[in-house]
Structures are given as structure tokens and as C-alpha cells.
C-alpha positions in Angstrom: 0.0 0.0 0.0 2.6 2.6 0.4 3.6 1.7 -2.9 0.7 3.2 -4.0 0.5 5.8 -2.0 3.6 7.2 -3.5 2.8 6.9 -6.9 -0.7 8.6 -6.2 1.7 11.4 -4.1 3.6 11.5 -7.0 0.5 12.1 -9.6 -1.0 14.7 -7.6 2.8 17.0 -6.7 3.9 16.5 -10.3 0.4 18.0 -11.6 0.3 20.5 -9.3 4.4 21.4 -10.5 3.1 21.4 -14.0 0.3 24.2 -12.8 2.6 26.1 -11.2 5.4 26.3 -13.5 3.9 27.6 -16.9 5.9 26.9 -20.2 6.3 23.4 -22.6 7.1 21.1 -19.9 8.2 17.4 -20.9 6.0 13.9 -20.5 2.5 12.2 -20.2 1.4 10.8 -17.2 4.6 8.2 -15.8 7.2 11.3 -16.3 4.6 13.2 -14.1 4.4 10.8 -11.5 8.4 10.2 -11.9 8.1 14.3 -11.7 6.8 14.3 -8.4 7.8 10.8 -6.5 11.2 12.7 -7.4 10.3 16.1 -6.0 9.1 14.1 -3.3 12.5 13.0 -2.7 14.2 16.2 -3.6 11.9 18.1 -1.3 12.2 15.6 1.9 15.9 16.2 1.2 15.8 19.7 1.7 13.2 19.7 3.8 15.1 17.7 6.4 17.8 19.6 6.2 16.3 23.0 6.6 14.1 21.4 9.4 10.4 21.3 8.0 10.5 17.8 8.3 10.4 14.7 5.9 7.5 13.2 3.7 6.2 10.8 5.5 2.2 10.1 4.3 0.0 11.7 2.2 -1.1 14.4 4.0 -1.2 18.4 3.5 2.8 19.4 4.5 4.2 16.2 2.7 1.7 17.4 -0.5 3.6 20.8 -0.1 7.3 19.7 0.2 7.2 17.2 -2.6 5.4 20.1 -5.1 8.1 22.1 -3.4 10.8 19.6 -4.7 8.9 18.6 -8.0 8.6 22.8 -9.3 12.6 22.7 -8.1 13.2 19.5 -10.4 11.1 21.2 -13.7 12.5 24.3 -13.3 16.0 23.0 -13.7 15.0 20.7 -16.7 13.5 23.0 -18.1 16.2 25.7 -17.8 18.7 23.2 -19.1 16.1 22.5 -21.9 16.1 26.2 -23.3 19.8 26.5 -23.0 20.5 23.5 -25.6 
């Protein structure tokens, strides 16, 4: 089950990161949900390490780090994307 509660984690922070961060932005649904199970990652990284904790269920402030880490993640690919 938390298998699939990442993967739904992921669906909903990489959507969100594709709202927030206008622009042609890469993928279909699995590099969305790659999108944001990655800014999940990214995010609890930081998180942690700035102190706002980790993600650790699918709840509002884990929603909010791993869009966090996700917008973080597209903006870099797609800066890299317009420099090529």
C-alpha cells in the first residue's frame, strides 16, 4: 500500500508542478508521477535539512514539500532545456 500511495503522491505533486510552473514542460502521465515521487525526494531532502520535516504520508505538509521539490526539479530541466 505505500507503494501506492507514493505513486498517487507523485501524480498529484507532479500535476500540481506542472500548474505552477507555466511553459512546454516534458511527459504524459509516468514522467509526471516520476516528476513528483522525485520532488518528493528532492523536497524531503531539503526539507530535512532546513528542518520542515520529511514526507512521510499523504497528507497536506508532505503534498507541499514534494510540489516544493517537484517545481525545483522542472525548473531546472526545463532551464537546461532552453539553453540546448
Amino acid at each position: 500500500m505505500r507503494f501506492v500511495s507514493w505513486i498517487v503522491l507523485g501524480l498529484v505533486a507532479g500535476i500540481l508542478a506542472k500548474v505552477i510552473m507555466p511553459g512546454r514542460d516534458p511527459g504524459g502521465l509516468i514522467v509526471t508521477i516520476l516528476l513528483g515521487v522525485g520532488g518528493a525526494l528532492v523536497g524531503g531532502y531539503i526539507g530535512t535539512r532546513l528542518g520542515f520535516g520529511t514526507v512521510s504520508g499523504f497528507d497536506l505538509r508532505s503534498l507541499a514539500i514534494s510540489v516544493g521539490g517537484a517545481v525545483l526539479l522542472l525548473y531546472r530541466l526545463l532551464k537546461r532545456k532552453r539553453a540546448v
